[in-house]
C-alpha positions in Angstrom: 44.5 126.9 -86.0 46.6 126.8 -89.2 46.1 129.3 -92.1 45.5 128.0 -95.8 47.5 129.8 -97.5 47.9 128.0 -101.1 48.4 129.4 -104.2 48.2 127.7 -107.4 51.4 128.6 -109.5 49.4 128.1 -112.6 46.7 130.5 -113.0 44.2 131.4 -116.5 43.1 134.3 -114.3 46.0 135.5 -113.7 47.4 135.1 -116.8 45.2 136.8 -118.7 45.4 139.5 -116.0 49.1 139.6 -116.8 48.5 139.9 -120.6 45.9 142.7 -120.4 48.4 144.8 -118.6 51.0 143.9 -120.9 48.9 145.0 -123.8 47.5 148.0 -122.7 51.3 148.7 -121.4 52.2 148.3 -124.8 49.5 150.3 -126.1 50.3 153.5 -124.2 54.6 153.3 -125.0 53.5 152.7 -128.3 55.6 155.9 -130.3 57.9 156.9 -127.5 59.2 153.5 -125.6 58.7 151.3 -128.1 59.4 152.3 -131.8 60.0 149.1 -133.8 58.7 145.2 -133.3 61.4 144.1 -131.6 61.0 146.6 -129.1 57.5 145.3 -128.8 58.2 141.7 -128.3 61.0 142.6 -125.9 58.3 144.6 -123.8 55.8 142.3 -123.8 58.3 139.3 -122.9 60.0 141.3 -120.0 55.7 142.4 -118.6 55.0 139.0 -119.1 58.6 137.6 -117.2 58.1 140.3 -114.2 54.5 140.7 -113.8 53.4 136.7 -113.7 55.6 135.8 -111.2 54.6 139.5 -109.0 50.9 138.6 -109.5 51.7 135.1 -107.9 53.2 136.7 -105.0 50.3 139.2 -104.7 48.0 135.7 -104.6 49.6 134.4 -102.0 50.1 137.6 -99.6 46.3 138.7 -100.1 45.2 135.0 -99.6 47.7 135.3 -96.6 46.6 138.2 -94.9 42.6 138.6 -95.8 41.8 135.3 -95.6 38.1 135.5 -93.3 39.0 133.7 -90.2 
């Protein structure tokens, strides 16, 4: 029996999961990482760049390996 394994690339659930992390990432450096707005938009950019695509490989390893069989 084959597995089902697929992930949709393009996820609002994920995104916004993304987003919140950024935020609240961005929230706690706030004063000690990240001093000025540019620092800002270059942390959010780089949680945004490294966390969507790590999310979409969490999707597809948990749909991978828990999926009820």
């Amino acid at each position: 029996m084959a597995l089902d394994t697929h992930v949709d690339l393009v996820s609002e659930r994920r995104a916004r999961s993304v987003a919140v992390l950024a935020v609240l990432g961005l929230v706690f450096n706030l004063g000690t990482t990240v001093t000025t707005a540019g620092d800002a938009v270059l942390f959010l950019t780089v949680s945004v760049v490294v966390g969507y695509p790590l999310f979409t490989v969490f999707s597809l390893l948990s749909s991978r390996f828990w999926q009820e069989r």
